[in-house]
N, CA, C and O of each residue as an XYZ file, in Angstrom:
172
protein
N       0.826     -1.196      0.000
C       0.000      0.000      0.000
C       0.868      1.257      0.000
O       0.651      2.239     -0.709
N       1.835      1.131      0.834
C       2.951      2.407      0.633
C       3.665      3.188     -0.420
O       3.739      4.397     -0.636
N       4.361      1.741     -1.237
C       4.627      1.868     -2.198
C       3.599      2.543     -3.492
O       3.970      3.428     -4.263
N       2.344      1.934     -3.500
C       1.175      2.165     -4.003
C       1.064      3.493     -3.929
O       0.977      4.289     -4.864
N       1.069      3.673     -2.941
C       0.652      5.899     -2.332
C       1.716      6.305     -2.788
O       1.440      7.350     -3.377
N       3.318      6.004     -2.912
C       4.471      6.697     -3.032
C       4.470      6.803     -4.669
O       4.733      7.875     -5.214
N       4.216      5.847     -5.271
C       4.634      6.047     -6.673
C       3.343      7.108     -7.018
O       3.827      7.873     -7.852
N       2.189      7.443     -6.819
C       0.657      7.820     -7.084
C       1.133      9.641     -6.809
O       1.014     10.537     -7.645
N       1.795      9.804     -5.082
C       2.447     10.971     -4.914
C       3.435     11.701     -5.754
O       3.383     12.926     -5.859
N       4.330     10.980     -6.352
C       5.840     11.092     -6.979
C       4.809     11.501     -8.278
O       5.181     12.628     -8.605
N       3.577     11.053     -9.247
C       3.337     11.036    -10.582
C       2.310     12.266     -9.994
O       2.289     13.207    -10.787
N       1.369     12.504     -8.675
C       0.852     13.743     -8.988
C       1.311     14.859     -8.632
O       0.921     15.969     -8.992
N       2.477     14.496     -7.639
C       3.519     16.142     -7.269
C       4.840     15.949     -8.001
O       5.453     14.948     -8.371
N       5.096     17.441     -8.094
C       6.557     17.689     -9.042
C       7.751     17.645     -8.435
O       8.722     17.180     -9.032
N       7.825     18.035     -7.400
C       9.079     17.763     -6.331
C       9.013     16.785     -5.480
O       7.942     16.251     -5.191
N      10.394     16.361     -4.870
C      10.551     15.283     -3.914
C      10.059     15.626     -2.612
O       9.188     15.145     -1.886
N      11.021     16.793     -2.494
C      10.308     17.381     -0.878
C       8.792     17.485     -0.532
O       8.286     17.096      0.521
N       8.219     18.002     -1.460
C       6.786     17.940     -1.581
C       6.216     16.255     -1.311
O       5.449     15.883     -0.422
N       6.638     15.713     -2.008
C       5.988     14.213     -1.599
C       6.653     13.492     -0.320
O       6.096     12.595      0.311
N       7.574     13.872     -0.112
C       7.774     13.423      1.147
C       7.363     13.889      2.207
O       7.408     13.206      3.230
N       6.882     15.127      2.204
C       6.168     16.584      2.929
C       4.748     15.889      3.462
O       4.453     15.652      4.633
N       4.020     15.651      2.367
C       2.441     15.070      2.018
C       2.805     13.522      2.588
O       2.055     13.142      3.487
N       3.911     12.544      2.154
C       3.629     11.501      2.561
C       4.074     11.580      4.222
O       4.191     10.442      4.675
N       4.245     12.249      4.852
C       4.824     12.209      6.209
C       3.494     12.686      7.242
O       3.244     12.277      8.376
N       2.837     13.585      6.506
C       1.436     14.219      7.443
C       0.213     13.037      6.540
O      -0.865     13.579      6.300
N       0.297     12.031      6.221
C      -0.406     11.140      5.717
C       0.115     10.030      6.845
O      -0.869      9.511      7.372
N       1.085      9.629      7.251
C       1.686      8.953      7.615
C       1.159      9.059      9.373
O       0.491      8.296     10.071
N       1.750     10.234      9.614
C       1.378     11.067     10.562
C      -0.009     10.875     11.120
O      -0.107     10.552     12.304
N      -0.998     11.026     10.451
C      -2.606     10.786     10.372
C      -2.798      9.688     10.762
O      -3.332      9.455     11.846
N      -2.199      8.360      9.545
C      -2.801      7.071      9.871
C      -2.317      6.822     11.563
O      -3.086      6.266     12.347
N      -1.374      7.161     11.853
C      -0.323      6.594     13.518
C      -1.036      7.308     14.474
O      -1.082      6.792     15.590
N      -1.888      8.898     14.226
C      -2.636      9.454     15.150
C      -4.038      8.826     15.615
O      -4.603      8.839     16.708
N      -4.428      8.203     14.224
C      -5.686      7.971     14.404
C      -6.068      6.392     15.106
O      -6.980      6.000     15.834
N      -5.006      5.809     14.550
C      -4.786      3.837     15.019
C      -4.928      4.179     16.336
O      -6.075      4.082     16.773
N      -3.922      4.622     17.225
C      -3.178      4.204     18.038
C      -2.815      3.363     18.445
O      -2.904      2.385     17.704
N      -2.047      3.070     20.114
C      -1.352      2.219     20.449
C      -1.420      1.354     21.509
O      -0.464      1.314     22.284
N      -2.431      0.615     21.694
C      -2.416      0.063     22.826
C      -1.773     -1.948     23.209
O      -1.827     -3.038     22.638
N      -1.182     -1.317     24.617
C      -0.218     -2.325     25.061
C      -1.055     -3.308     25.652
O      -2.169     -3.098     26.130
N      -0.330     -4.626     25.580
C      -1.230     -5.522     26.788
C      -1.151     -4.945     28.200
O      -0.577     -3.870     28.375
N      -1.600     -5.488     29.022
C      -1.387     -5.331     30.595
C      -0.188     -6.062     31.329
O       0.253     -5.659     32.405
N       0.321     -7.212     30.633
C       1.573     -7.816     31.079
C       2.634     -7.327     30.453
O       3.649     -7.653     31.068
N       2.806     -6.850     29.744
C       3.494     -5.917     28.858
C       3.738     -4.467     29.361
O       4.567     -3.736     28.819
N       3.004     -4.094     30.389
C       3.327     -2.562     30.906
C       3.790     -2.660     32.479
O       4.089     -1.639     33.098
């Protein structure tokens, strides 16, 4: 799927920084929204 979004970013933006810009607050989003939860034997 990454790859999928990266090549899709790279063909609709013109610069690198730019797609790495967009893929990082995309990135950013999915990790805010999941989150993270631990077992209880684990903490």
């Amino acid at each position: 799927m990454k790859t999928l979004l990266g090549q899709l970013l790279v063909y609709l933006l013109s610069s690198g920084e730019i797609v790495a810009v967009v893929g990082d607050l995309i990135n950013f989003t999915f990790l805010l929204f999941v989150g993270f939860n631990s077992s209880m034997e684990a903490l």
